[in-house]
KOLPAKE-636121 format. One record per residue (C-alpha): chain; residue in one letter; x negated, y, z. Coordinates in nm, 2 decimals. Example, Ala and Ser with C-alpha at 12.3 -4.5 7.8 and 13.67 -1.06 7.14 Angstrom:
<recs>
REC/chain/res/X/Y/Z
REC/A/A/-1.23/-0.45/0.78
REC/A/S/-1.37/-0.11/0.71
</recs>
This chain:
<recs>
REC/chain/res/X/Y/Z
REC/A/X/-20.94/-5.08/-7.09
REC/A/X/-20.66/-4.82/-7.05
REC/A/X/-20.54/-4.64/-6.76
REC/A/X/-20.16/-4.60/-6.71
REC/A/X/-20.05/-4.36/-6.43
REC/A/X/-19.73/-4.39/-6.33
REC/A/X/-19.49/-4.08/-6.27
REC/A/X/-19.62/-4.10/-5.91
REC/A/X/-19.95/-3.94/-6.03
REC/A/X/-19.83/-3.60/-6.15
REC/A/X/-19.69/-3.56/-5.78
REC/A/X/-20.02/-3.67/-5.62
REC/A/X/-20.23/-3.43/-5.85
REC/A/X/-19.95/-3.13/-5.74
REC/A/X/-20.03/-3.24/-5.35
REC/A/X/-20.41/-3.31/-5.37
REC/A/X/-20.45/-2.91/-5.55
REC/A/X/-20.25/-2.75/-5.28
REC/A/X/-20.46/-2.98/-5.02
REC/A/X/-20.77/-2.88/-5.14
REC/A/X/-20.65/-2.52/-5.17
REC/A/X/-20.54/-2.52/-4.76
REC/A/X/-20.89/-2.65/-4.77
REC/A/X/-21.07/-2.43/-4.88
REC/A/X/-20.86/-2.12/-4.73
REC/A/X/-20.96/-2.31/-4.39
REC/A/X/-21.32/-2.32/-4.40
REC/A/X/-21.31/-1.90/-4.52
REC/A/X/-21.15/-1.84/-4.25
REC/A/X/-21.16/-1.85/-3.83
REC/A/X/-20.78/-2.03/-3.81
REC/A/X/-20.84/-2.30/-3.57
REC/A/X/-20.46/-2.39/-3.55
REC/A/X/-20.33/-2.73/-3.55
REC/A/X/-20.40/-2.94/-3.87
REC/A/X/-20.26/-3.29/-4.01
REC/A/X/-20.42/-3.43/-4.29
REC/A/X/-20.15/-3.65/-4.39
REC/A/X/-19.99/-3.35/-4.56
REC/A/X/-20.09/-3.53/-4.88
REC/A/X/-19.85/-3.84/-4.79
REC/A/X/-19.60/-3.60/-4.72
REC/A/X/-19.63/-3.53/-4.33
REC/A/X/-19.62/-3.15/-4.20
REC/A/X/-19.92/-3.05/-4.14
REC/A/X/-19.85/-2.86/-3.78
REC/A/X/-19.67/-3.17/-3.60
REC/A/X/-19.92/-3.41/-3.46
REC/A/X/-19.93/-3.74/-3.64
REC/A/X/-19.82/-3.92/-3.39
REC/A/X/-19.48/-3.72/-3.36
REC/A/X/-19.39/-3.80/-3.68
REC/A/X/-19.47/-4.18/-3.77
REC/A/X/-19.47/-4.43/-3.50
REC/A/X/-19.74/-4.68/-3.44
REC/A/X/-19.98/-4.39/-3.44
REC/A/X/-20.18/-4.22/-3.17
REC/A/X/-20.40/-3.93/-3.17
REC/A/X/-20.74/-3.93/-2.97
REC/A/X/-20.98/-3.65/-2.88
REC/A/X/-21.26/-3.82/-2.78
REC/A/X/-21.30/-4.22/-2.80
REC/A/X/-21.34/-4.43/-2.57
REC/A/X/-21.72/-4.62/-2.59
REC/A/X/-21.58/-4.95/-2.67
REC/A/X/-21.36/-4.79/-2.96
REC/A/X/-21.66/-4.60/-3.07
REC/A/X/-21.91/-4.94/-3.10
REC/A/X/-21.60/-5.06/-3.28
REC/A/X/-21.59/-4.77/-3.55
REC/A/X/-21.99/-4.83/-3.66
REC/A/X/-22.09/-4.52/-3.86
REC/A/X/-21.75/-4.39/-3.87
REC/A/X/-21.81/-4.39/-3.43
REC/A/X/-22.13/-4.19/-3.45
REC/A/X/-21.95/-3.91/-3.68
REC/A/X/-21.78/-3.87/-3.35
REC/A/X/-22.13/-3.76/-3.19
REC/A/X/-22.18/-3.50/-3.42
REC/A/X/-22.17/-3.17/-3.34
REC/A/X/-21.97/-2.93/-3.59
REC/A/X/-22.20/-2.64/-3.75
REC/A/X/-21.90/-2.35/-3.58
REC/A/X/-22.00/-2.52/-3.22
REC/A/X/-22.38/-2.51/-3.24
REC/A/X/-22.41/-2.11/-3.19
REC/A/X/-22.60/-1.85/-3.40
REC/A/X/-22.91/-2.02/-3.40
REC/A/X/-22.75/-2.31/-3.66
</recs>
């Protein structure tokens, strides 16, 4: 077998290094500013989602039935991040 990339690629390899580069500036650092992660597919990453591609809504917290809905992908939801639990995480 052979894999063929087509001159897509080299522009998704640019956007994925300077992704995971924001990335990993983020989590060194206290900036809790507003963050899209649609940057890769070419969205800016300070305008809500929903601002810039209809069809799309953003939601803070789910409502139960949309939750049951998600499965596993609902119960990363209940999680608490590790920056909200306090010192004693």
């Amino acid at each position: 077998p052979r894999l063929t990339h087509s001159p897509l690629q080299e522009k998704l390899a640019t956007r994925a290094e300077e992704h995971h580069g924001r990335d990993h500036a983020r989590q060194r650092t206290e900036d809790t500013s507003p963050y899209v992660n649609g940057v890769l597919f070419g969205f800016d990453p300070t305008r809500p989602i929903d601002e810039q591609l209809e069809g799309w809504a953003a939601i803070d917290d789910p409502d139960p039935a949309s939750m049951a809905e998600m499965g596993y992908a609902g119960r990363a939801w209940l999680k608490q991040e590790q920056r909200h639990m306090g010192d004693d995480a």
